[in-house]
SENU-280732 format. One record per atom (N, C-alpha, C, O): x, y, z; residue in one letter. Coordinates in steps of 0.2 Angstrom, whole numbers. Layout:
// residues N
u,v,w,resn
X,Y,Z,a
...
//
This chain:
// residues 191
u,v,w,resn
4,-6,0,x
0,0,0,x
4,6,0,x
10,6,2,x
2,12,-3,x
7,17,-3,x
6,19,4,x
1,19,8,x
13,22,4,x
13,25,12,x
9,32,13,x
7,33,19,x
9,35,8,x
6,41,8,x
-5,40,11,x
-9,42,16,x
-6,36,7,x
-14,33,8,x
-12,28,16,x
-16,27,20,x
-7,24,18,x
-6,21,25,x
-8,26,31,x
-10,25,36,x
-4,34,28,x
-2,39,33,x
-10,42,35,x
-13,43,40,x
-12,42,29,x
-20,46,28,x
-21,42,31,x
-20,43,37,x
-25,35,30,x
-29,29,35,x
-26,32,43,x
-30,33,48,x
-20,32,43,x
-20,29,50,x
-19,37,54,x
-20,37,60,x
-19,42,51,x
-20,47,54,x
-30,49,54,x
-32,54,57,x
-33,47,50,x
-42,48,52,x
-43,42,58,x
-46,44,63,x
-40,36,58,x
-42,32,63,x
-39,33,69,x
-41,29,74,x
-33,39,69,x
-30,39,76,x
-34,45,78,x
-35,47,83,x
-37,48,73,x
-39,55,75,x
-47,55,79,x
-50,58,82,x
-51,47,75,x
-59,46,77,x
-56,41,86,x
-58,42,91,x
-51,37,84,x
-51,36,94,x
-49,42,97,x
-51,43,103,x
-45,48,94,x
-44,52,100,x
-50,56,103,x
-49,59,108,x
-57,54,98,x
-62,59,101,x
-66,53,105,x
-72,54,106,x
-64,47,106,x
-67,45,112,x
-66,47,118,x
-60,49,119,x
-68,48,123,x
-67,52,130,x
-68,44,137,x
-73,45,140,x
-66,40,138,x
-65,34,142,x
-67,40,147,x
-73,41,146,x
-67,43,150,x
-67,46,157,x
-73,49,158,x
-76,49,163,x
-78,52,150,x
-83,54,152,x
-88,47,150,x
-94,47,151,x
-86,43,148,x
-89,37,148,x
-90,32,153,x
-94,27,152,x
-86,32,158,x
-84,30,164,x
-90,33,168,x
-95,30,170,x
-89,39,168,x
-91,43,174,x
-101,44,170,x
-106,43,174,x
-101,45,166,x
-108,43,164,x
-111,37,166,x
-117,37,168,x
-106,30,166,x
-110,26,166,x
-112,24,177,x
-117,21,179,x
-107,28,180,x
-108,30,187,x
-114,36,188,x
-116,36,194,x
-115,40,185,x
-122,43,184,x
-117,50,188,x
-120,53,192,x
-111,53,186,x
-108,57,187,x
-106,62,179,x
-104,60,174,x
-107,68,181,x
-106,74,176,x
-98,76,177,x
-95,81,176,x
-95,72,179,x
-86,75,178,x
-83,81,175,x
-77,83,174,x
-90,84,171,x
-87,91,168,x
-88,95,173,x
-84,100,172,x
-91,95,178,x
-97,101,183,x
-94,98,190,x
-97,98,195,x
-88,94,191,x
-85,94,198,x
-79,91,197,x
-77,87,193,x
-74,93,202,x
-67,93,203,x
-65,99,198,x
-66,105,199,x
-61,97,194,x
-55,101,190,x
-59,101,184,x
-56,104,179,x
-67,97,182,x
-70,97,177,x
-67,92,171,x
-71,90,166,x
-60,91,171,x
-57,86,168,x
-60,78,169,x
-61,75,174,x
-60,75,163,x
-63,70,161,x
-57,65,161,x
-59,60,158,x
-50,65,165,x
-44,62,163,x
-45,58,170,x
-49,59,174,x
-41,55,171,x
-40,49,177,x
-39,54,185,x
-40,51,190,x
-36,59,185,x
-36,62,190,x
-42,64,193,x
-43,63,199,x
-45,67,189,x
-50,68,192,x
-57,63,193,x
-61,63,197,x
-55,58,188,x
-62,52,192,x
-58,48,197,x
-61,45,201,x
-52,48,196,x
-51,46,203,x
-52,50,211,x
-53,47,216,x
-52,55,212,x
-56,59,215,x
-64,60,216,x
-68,62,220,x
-65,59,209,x
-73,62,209,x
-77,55,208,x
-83,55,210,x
-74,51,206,x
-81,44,204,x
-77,38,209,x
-81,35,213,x
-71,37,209,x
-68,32,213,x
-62,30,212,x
-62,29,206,x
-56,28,216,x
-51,26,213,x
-50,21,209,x
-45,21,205,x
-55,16,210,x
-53,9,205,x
-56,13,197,x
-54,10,192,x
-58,19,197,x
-62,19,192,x
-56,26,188,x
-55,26,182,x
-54,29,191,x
-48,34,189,x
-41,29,186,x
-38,30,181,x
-39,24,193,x
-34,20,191,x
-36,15,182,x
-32,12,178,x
-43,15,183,x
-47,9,176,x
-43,16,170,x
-38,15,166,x
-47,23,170,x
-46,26,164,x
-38,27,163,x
-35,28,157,x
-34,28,169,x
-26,29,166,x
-23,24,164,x
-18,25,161,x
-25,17,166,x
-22,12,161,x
-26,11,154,x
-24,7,150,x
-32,14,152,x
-35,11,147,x
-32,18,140,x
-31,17,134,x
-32,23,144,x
-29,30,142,x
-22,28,139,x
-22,29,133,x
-16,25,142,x
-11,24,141,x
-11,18,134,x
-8,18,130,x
-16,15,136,x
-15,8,130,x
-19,11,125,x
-18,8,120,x
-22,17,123,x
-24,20,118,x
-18,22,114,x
-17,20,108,x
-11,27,120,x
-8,28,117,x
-3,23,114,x
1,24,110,x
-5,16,115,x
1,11,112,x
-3,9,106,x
0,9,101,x
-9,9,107,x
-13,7,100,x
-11,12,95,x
-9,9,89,x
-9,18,96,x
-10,21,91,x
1,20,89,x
3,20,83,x
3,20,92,x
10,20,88,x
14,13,89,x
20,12,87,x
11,9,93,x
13,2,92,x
13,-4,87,x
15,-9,88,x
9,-2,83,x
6,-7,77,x
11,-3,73,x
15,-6,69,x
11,4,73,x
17,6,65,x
23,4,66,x
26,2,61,x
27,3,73,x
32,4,75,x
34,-6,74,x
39,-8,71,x
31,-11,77,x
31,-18,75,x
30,-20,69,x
33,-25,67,x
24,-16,65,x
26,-17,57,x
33,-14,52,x
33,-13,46,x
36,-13,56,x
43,-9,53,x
42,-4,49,x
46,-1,46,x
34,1,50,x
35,7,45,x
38,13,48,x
38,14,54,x
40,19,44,x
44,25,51,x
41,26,54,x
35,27,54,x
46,29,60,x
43,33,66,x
38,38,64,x
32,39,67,x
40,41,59,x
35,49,59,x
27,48,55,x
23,52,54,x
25,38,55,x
18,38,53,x
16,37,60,x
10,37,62,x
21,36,65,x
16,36,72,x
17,44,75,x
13,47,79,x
21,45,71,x
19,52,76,x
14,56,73,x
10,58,76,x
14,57,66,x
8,59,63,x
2,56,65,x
-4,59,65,x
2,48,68,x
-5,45,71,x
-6,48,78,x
-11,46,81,x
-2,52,82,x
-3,53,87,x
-2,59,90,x
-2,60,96,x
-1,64,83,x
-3,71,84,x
-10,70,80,x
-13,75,79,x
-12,66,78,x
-22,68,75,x
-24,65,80,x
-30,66,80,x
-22,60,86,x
-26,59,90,x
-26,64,93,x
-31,66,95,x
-21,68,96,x
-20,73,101,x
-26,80,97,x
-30,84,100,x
-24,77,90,x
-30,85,89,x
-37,82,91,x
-40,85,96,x
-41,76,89,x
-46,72,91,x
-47,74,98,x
-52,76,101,x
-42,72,101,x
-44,71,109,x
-44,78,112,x
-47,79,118,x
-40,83,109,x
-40,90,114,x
-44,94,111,x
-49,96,113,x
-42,95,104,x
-45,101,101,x
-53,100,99,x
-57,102,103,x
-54,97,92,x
-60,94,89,x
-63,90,88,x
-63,87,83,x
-67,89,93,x
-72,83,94,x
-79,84,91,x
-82,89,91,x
-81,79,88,x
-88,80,84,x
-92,80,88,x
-97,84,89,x
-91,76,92,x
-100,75,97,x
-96,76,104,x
-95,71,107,x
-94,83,107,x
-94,86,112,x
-88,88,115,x
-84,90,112,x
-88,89,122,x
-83,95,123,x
-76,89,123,x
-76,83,123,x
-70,94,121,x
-62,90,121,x
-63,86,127,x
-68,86,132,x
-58,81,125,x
-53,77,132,x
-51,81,135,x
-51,87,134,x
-49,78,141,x
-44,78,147,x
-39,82,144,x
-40,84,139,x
-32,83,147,x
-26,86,144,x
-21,79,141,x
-15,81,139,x
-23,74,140,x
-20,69,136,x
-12,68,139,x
-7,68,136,x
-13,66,146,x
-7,64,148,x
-4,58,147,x
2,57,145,x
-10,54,149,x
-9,45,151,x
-9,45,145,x
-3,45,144,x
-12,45,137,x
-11,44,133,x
-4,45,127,x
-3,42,123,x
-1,50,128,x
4,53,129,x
10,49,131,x
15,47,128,x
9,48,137,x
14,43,139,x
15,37,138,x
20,34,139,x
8,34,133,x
7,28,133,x
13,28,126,x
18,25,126,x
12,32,121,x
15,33,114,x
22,35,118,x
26,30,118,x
24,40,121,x
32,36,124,x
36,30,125,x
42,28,125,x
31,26,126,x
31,22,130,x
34,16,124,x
38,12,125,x
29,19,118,x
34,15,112,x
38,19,109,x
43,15,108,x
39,24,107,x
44,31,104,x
51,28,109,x
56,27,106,x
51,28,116,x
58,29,117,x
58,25,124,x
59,28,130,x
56,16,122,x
54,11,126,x
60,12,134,x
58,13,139,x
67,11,132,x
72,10,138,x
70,17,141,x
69,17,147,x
69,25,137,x
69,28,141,x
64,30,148,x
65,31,153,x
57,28,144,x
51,26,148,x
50,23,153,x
46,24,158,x
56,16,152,x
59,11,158,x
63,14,161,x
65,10,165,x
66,19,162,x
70,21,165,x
67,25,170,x
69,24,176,x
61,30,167,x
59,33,169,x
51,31,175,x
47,35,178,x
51,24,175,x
46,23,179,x
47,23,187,x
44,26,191,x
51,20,188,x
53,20,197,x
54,28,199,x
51,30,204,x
58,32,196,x
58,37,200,x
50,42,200,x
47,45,205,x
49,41,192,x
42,41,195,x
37,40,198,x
34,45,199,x
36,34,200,x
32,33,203,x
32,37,212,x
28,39,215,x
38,37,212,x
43,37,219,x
39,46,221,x
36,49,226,x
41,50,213,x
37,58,215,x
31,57,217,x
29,59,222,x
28,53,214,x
20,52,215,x
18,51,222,x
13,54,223,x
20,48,225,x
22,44,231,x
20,49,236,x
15,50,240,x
25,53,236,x
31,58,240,x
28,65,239,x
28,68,244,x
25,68,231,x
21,72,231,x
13,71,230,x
9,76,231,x
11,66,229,x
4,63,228,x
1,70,221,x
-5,71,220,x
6,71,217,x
4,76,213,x
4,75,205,x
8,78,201,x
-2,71,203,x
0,68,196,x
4,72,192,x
9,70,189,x
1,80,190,x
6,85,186,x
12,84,186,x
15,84,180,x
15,84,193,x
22,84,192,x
26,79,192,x
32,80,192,x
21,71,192,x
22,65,191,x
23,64,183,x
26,59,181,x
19,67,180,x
19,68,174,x
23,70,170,x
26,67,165,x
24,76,172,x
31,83,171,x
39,79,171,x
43,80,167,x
39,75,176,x
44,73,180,x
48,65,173,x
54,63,171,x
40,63,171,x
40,57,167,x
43,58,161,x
47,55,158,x
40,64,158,x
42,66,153,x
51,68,150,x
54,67,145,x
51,71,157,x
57,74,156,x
62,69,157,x
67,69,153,x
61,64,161,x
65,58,163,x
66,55,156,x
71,55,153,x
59,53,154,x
58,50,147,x
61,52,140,x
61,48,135,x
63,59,139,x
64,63,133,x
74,63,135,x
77,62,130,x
76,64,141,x
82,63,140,x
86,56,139,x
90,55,135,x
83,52,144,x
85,44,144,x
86,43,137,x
91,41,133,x
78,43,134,x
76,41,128,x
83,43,122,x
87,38,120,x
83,50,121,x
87,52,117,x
96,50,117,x
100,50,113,x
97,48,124,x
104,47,125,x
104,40,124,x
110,37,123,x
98,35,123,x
101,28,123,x
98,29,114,x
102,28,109,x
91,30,114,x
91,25,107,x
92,35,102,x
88,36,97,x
95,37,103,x
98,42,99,x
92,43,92,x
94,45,86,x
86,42,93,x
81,43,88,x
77,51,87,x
72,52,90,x
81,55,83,x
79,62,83,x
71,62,83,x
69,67,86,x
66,58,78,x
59,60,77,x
59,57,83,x
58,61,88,x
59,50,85,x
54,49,91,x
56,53,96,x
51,53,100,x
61,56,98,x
62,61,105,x
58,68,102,x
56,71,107,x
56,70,98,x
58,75,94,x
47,76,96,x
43,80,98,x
46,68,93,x
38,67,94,x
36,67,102,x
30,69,105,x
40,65,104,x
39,65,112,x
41,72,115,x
37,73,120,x
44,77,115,x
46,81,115,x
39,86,112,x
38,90,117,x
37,86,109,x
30,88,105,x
25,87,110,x
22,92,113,x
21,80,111,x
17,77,117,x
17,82,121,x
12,86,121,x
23,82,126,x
24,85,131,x
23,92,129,x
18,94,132,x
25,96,125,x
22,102,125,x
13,103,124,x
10,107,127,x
11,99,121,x
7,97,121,x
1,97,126,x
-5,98,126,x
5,94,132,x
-1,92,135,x
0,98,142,x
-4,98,146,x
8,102,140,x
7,108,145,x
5,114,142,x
6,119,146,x
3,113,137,x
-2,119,134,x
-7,118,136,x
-11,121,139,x
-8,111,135,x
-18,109,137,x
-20,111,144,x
-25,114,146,x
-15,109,149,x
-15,109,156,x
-14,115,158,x
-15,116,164,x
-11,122,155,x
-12,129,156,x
-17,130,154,x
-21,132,158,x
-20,130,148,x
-27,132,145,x
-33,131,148,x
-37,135,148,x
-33,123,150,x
-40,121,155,x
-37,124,160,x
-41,129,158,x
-35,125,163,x
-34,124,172,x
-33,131,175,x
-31,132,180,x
-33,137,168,x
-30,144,170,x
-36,147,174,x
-34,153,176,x
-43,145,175,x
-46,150,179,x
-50,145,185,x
-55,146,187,x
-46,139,187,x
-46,137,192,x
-44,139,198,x
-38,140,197,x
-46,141,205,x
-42,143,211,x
-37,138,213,x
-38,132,213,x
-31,141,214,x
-25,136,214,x
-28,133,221,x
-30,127,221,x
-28,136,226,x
-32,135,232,x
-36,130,236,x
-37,129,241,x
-39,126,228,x
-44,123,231,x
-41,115,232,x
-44,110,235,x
//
């Protein structure tokens, strides 16, 4: 198949799951409005908080396997890095920006990391225990996240020296600290 018509398929089909929302389908099916309590976010932080933990813990592992969906199958069938990053910046626009049938996603963390997770695998691994360890220590998924990334994007680039996939990761992350200033700028820090 030509790669140009593979890139088109696989960026409509990364872009129609990224407007699935697991969090507000979650929280629907618990008979909660997850838009109108906590941080209003439909991501794993806040239904862990607002609907229950096993069900917060449910969408950030179902979140992150989105992210492997979308850049794991190009990267096992030997085609280049840049048709998963193209698959998973059209999800990123699906899930943040343009959804047909309702308000954006979450800030697209866990999914985000899930695509790290293939982009720049040892670094990911490297980055997990200490992560976990802030989360622990700060109980603060953001800078659990922040901390993931950064860990991820250097390890990554120093071991498998892959300029797109650091370069795609490196993107992610900005990505989801535009999203997470933009929603969250007229929340009281306070609360």
């Amino acid at each position: 198949m030509n790669i140009i018509i593979l890139s088109a398929i696989w960026a409509f089909a990364s872009y129609f799951i990224g407007t699935i929302s697991i969090g507000d389908l979650i929280s629907k099916l618990k008979n909660v409005d997850i838009r109108s309590v906590g941080t209003g976010n439909p991501g794993a932080s806040n239904i862990y908080a607002e609907v229950g933990p096993i069900y917060g813990i449910a969408v950030f592992f179902i979140d992150i396997a989105k992210g492997l969906i979308i850049t794991l199958p190009v990267i096992l069938l030997g085609y280049p890095t840049w048709i998963a990053t193209i698959g998973i910046i059209f999800f990123l626009i699906g899930h943040m920006i343009i959804r047909p049938w309702g308000k954006p996603g979450g800030i697209g963390m866990a999914t985000t990391m899930g695509a790290g997770i293939v982009l720049l695998p040892v670094g990911a691994l490297i980055a997990v225990l200490p992560s976990f360890l802030i989360l622990i220590i700060t109980r603060r998924p953001a800078y659990t996240g922040v901390f993931a990334f950064v860990s991820t994007i250097i390890a990554g680039w120093l071991i498998h020296l892959d300029l797109i996939a650091t370069t795609t990761v490196i993107i992610l992350a900005g990505a989801v600290l535009v999203k997470f200033q933009f929603q969250y700028r007229e929340l009281d820090p306070h609360q």
